[in-house]
N, C-alpha and C positions, 0 to 999 in steps of 0.2 A: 340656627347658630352653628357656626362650621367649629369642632371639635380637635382638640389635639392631645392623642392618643399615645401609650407606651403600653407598647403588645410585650410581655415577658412572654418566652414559652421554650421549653428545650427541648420540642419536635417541629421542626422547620426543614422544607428543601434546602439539601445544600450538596455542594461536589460528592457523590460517593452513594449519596441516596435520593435522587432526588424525590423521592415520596412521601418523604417521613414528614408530615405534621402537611401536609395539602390542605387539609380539611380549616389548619390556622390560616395558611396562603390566602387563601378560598376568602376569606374575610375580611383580610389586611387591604385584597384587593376591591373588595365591593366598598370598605368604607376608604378607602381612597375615590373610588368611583364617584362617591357620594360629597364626593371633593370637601374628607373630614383631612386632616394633618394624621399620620402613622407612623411612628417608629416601633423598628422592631429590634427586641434584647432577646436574640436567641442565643443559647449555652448548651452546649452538649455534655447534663446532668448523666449520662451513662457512665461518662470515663470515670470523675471518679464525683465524692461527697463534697471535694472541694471546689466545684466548678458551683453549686450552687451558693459558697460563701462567697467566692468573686463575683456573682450574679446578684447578691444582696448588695454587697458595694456598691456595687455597677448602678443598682436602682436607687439605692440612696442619692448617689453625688447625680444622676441625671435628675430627679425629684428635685432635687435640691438647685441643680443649675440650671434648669428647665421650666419653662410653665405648662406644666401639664395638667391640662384639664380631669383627666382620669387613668390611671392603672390598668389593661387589662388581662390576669394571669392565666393561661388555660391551664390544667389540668392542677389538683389542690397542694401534690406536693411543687410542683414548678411553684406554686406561691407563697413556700417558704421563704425564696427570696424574695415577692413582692412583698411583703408585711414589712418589710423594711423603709418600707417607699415615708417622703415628707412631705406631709398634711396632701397628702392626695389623695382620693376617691380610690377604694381599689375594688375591683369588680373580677370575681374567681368563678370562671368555669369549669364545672365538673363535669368530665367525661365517661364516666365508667368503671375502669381498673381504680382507679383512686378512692371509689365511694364503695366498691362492692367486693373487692378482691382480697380475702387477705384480714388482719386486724389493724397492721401497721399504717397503711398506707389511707386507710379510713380515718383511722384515729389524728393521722396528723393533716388530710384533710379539714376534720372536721374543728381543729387548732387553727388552720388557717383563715376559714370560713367566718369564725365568730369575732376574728378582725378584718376582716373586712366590712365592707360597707354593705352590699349585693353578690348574693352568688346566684348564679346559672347554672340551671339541674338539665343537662339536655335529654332525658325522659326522664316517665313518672317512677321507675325503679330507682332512681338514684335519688328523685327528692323524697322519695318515701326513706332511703336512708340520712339523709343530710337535706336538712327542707332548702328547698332554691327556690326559682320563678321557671318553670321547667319551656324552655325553648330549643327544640332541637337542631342539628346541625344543618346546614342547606347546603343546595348542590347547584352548581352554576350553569344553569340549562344552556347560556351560550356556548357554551367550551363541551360539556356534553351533551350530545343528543347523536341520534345515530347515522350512522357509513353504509355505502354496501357494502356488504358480507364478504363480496368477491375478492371487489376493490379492498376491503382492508386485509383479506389473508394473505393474496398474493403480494400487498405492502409487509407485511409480519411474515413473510415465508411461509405461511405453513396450508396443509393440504386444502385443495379444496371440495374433497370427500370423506376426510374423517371427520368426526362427531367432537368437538373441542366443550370442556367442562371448567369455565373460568377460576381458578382462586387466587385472588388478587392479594396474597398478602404474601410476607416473608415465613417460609416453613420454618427457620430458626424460631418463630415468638409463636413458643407452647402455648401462649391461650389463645390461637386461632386453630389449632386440635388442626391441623394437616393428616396428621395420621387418620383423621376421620377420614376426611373428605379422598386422599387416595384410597383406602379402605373401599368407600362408597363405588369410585371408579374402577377400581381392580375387580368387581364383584362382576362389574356389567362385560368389562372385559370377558371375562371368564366364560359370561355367557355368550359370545363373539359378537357382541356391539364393536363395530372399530371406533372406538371412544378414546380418548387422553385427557392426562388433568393436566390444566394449561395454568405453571406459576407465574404470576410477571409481580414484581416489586423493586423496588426501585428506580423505576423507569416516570420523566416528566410528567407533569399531570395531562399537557395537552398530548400525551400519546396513549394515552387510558381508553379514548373512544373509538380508537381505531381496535385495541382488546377487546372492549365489551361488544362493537358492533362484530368481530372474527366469530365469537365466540356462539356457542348453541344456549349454554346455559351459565349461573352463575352460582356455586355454591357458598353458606357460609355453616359453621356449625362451631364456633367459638366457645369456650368455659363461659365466656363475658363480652359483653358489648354495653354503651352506650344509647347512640342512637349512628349507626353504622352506615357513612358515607357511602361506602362503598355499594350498599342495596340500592342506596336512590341514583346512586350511577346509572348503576345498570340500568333498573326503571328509567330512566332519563333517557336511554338509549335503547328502549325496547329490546331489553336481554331478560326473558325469565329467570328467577331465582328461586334454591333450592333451598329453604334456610331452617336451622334449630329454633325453636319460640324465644328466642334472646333479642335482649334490649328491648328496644321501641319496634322490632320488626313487624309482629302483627298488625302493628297500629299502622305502619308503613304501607302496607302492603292490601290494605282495608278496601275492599271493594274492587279489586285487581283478579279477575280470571287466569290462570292459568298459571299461579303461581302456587309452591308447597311449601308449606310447613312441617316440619317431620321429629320425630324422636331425635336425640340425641346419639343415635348408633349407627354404626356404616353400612346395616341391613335396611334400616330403615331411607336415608338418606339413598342409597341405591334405588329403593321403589320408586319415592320419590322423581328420583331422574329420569328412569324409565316412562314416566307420565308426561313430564316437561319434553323427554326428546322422541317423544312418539305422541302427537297431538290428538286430537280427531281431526275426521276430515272437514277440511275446510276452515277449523281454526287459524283467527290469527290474531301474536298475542301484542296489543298495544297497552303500553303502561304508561307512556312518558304524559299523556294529561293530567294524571293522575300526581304526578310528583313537579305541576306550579304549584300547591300549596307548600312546598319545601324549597321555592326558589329563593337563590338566595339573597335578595333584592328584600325579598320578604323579611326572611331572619336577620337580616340588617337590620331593617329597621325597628324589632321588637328587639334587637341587644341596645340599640343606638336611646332608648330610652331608656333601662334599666339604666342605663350610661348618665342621664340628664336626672332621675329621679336620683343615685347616687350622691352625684354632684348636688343638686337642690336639697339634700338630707346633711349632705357636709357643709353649707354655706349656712341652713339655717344653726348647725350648731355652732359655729364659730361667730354666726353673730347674736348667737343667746348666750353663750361662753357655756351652753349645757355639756350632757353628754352624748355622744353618740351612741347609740344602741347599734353597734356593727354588726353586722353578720344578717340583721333581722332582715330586712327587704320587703320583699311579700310576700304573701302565703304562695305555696309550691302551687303554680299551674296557674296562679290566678292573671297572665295576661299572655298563656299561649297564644301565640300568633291564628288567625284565622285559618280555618282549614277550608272552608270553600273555596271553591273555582282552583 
């Protein structure tokens, strides 16, 4: 049954970044793919507290003027304005920052969560704080997989004999610890590695694979994650990663040679690199088989049922005139997506 969706979220590409919320893009377009119906209510919740009360409007009169099969709001404070939604399914994605950061931003989370219908914990850290159906993020193997090396530095301008150390996020958002990660590369420097840490943010999603293929390495070492798009990029594109035990990584990364895990310090995270960008002989590091179980063909279709049980949880109660028990779903993990092949 073809679905018709109202995606809330106030991280979306748009003029100025187009990076910010990919990982929603990433989705909107696989269940368009999957030739569901999508609209999208993005609002730029940064500017100020008000944007979210015109974004509760905003999903009221669409709810209201619209036959929407189902609500979907990613991250828990964005679904402050979904809870406003009429008599429609709403289905709340938690990300990360929302469920583990902070007291604030948990606490009204977890406000959001218990009206709702379904939520979605994309790892097992986040349902163990706020219980979900834990399904994590997926990554579009079409649109990433990997370039030559050559071929993408000399499209990116940059050398092609220094040692490039990927970190794909904005240095302004403190909880991706930048300070580490140059930290980490200043050290190797020092030691006369001709190494550099290579920033890109903001930049289209389909110019991401031509980064991760330039690059040697990819580091992350964040306060917080979720279940971090950005690792299975890489992976996707046979770029090792240098990462802190945060979020779903280990789990990610499970059975992948030639990847590190490291402390949380820029002494640490430096050794690290020194291992990733000095191999043994004859190593070569392939990951991207390893990340179809996170394609995201796949994770479509374990959200596209939380979607259908929702809706089947809202219809049986409007036609027993009972109550709805929102928020409950099913037990956290109980219908992660397969991980084989």
């Amino acid at each position: 049954m073809r679905l018709k969706i109202l995606v809330v979220t106030a991280m979306y590409p748009h003029a100025g970044n187009q990076g910010s919320g990919a990982f929603v893009m990433q989705q909107v377009e696989q269940l368009r793919a999957m030739e569901h119906e999508v609209d999208v209510l993005h609002f730029q919740g940064y500017r100020s507290k008000i944007e979210y009360l015109k974004a509760a409007f905003e999903v009221r009169k669409r709810t209201r003027g619209a036959k929407y099969d189902v609500v979907h709001a990613h991250y828990g404070v964005t679904g402050v304005a979904a809870v406003f939604r009429s008599h429609t399914p709403l289905v709340v994605t938690l990300h990360g920052s929302d469920a583990l950061l902070g007291r604030i931003e948990p606490a009204i989370s977890r406000w959001v969560c218990r009206r709702a219908d379904a939520t979605i914990a994309v790892s097992g850290k986040i349902a163990a704080r706020i219980p979900g159906e834990i399904i994590p993020c997926g990554v579009d193997l079409n649109t990433f997989e990997p370039k030559d090396r050559a071929r993408a530095r000399k499209r990116l301008g940059l050398s092609g004999r220094k040692r490039y150390v990927l970190f794909p996020f904005s240095p302004a958002r403190t909880v991706k610890r930048f300070d580490l990660a140059s930290g980490a590369v200043n050290r190797l420097a020092a030691d006369g590695l001709d190494v550099e840490l290579l920033t890109v943010s903001k930049v289209p999603n389909t110019e991401m694979p031509w980064y991760y293929s330039a690059a040697d390495a990819m580091i992350l070492c964040s306060d917080s994650e979720g279940s971090p798009t950005a690792v299975k990029e890489a992976l996707a594109c046979n770029l090792p990663v240098i990462s802190t035990d945060v979020g779903d990584v280990a789990e990610i990364v499970q059975g992948i040679a030639g990847v590190q895990i490291c402390r949380q310090t820029s002494e640490a995270l430096a050794e690290g690199l020194k291992k990733v960008l000095a191999p043994p002989a004859g190593f070569v590091f392939e990951s991207r088989p390893a990340m179809r179980r996170y394609s995201q063909e796949r994770i479509i279709q374990a959200i596209v049922q939380v979607y259908r049980r929702a809706i089947e949880q809202r219809r049986r109660m409007l036609t027993t005139g009972g109550v709805c028990a929102v928020g409950a779903g099913t037990e956290a993990g109980s219908a992660r997506p397969p991980r084989n092949g």
